[in-house]
C-alpha positions in Angstrom: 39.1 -54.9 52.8 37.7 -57.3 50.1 39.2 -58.0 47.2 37.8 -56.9 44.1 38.7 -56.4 40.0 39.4 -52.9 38.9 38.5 -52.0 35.1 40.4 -48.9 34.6 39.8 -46.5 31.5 43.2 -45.1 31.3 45.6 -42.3 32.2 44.8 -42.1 36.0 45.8 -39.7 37.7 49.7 -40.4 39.3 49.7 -37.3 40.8 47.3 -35.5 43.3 44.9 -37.2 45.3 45.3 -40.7 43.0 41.8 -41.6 43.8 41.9 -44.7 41.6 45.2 -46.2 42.6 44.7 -45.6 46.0 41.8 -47.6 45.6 43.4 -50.8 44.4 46.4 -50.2 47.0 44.1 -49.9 49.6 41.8 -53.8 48.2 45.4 -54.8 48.2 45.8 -54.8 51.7 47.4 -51.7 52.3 50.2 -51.4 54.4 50.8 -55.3 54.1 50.0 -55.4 50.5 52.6 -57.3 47.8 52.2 -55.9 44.8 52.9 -57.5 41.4 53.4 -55.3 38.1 52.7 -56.5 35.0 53.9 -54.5 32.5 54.4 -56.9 29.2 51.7 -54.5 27.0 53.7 -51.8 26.8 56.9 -50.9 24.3 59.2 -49.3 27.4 58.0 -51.8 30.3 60.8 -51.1 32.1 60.2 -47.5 32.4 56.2 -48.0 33.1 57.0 -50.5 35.9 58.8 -48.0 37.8 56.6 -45.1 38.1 53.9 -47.8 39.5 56.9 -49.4 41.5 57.5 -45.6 42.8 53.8 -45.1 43.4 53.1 -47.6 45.5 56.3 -47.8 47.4 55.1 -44.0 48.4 52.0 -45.5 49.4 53.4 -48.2 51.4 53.5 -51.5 50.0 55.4 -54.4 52.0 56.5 -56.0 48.7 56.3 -55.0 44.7 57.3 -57.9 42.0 58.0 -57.0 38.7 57.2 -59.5 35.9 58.6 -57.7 33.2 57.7 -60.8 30.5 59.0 -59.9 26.8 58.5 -63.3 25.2 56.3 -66.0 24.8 58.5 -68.7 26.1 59.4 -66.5 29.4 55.8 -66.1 29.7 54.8 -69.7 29.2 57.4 -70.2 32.2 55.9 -71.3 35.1 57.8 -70.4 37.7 55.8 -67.0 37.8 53.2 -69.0 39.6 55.8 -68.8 42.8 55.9 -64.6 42.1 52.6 -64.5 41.5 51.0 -66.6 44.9 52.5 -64.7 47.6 50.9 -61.7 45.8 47.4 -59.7 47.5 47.2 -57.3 44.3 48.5 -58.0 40.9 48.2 -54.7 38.1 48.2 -54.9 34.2 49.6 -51.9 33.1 48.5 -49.9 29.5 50.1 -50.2 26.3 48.6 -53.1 23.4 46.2 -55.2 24.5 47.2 -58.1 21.9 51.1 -58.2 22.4 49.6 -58.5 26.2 47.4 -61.3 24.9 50.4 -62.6 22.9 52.7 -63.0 25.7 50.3 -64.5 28.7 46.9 -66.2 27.1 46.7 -69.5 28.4 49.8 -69.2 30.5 50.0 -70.9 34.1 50.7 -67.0 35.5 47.7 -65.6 33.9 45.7 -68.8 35.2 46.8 -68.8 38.5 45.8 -64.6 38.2 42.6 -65.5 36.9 41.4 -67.9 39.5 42.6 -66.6 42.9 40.9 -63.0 41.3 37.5 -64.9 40.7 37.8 -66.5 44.2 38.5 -62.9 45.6 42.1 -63.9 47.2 43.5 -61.5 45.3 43.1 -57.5 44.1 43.6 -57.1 40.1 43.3 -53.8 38.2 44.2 -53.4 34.5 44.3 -50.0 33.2 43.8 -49.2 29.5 45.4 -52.1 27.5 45.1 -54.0 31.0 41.2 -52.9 31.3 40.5 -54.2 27.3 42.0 -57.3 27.9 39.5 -58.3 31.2 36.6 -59.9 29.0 36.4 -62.9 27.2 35.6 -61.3 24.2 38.4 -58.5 23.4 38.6 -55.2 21.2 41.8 -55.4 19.8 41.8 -52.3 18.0 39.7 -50.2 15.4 38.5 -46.8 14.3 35.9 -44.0 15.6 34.2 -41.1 14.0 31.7 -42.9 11.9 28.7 -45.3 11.9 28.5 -48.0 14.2 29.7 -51.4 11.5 31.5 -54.4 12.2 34.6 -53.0 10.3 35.1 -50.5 12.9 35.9 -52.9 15.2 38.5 -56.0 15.3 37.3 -58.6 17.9 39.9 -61.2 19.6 40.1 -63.5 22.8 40.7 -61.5 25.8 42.3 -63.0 29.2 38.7 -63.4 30.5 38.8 -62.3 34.1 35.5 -61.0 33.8 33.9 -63.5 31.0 30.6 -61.6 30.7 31.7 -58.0 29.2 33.1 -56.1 26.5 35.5 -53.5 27.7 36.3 -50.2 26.1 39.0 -48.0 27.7 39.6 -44.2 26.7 36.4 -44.4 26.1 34.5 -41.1 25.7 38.2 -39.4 25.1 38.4 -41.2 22.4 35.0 -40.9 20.6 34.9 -45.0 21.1 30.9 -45.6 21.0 30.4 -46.4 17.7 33.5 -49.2 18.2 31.8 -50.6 21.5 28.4 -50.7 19.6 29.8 -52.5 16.7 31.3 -55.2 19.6 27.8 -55.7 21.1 26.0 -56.7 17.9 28.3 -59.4 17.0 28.3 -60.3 20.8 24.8 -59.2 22.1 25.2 -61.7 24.9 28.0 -59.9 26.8 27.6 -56.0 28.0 29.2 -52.9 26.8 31.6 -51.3 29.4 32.7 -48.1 27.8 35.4 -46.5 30.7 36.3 -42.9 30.2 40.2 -42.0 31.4 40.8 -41.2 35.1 37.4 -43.9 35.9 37.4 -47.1 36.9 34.8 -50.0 37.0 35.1 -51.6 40.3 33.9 -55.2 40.1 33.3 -56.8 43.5 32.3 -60.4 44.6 29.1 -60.1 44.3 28.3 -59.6 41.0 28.2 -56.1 40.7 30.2 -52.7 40.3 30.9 -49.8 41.3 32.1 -46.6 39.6 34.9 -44.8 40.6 36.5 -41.6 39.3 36.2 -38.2 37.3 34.5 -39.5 34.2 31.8 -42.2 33.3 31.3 -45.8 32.9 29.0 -46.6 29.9 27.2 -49.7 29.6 25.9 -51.0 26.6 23.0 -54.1 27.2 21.7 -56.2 24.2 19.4 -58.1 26.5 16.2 -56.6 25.4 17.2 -56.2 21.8 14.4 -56.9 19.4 16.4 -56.8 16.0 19.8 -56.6 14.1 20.9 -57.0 10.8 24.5 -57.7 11.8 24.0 -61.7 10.6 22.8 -60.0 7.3 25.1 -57.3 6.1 28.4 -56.7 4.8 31.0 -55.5 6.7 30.9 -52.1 5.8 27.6 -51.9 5.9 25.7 -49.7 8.9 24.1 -51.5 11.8 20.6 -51.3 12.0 20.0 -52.1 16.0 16.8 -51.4 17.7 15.9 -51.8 21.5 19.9 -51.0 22.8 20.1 -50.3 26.4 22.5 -47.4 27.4 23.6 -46.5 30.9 25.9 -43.4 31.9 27.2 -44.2 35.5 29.2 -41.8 37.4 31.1 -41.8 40.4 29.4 -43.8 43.0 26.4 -45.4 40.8 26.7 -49.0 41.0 25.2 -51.6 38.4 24.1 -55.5 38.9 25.7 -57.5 36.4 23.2 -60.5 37.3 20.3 -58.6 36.7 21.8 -56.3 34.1 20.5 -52.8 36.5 21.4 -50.1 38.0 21.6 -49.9 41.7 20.2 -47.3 44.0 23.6 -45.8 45.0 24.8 -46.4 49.0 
């Protein structure tokens, strides 16, 4: 099966049919998948580490690495490269996307993840804290409940397996539109992925995704945008944004990154 980048919204299900984790066991490889776990972006990542460790030894994994990384220095270490390289799937589990950030940015791990994910040698899902962290431009936290502004939103350097978007996890759960909004108008070159809990944005070679999952992906697109007054305003000042794309995909709809449009689904 081809490998492919999974955005994943948060909380998946762990416990009936696991749609979503199946999903990225079976772009894995399957029965002859080797698994690593990153769990550095969580407070207790011992504990997360092994109930995905547990989970896809049920499923059937040949192999499953742990990289639990808790400082900078282990991180910078690069003799993860030789954990990492064997590996046909590598997931980011949830927890804070910037002590993930703090640990790995720039490391030769999170390099060598980067590049053999881009040349589609190897599976990668991040889920919550692991799904904010995929663009180059990364929400780091921020509020809801109230008009879209850039102080709802603080904006950092993500690990940038997926340069061109902006993700949002917990998305709808979390009443995190206004936030994503507030992204895109100080970014309007990148596009909005706002990914509910128990979805998943499947990114595959070609340029495009695919939706997986009980909720929705939503995808904010500046492209046509005909005017903003983010360069004008104060912080806490409401955005003014007219010509905003919005798409809400479900499970199945697909969407061309390339050509920023939905696809007739297959």
């Amino acid at each position: 099966m081809q490998h492919a980048i999974l955005a994943v919204g948060g909380a998946e299900d762990k416990v009936h049919g696991k749609e979503i984790l199946h999903t990225f066991f079976e772009h894995a490889g399957g029965s002859t998948a080797r698994i690593g776990i990153i769990p550095c972006a969580s407070q207790d990542p011992a504990a997360i580490a092994g109930r995905y460790q547990q989970i896809f030894e049920a499923m059937g994994a040949l192999q499953i690495a742990v990289m639990d990384i808790r400082t900078r220095a282990q991180g910078e270490d690069p003799s993860w490269k030789t954990v990492v390289e064997p590996c046909t799937g590598v997931f980011i589990t949830g927890g804070d996307q910037v002590r993930l950030c703090g640990l790995l940015a720039d490391t030769p791990l999170i390099d060598t993840i980067r590049q053999r994910a881009q040349l589609g040698q190897l599976t990668l899902a991040g889920t919550s804290a692991g799904a904010a962290v995929m663009g180059h431009h990364m929400i780091a936290g921020g509020g809801s409940g109230e008009s879209p502004n850039r102080t709802l939103v603080d904006m950092a350097i993500g690990l940038g397996f997926v340069p061109e978007v902006i993700v949002d996890q917990h998305f709808h759960n979390r009443n995190r539109m206004a936030r994503l909004i507030s992204a895109i108008a100080m970014q309007p070159d990148r596009l909005g992925v706002g990914i509910d809990e128990d979805t998943c944005a499947l990114f595959s070679g070609d340029g495009c995704f695919r939706v997986i999952g009980k909720g929705v992906v939503t995808v904010l697109d500046a492209e046509g945008m005909t005017h903003t007054n983010e360069p004008d305003i104060q912080p806490d000042d409401p955005l003014s944004i007219h010509g905003l794309r919005l798409h809400l995909l479900a499970h199945g709809d697909r969407f061309d990154l390339n050509h920023r449009r939905v696809l007739a689904a297959v």
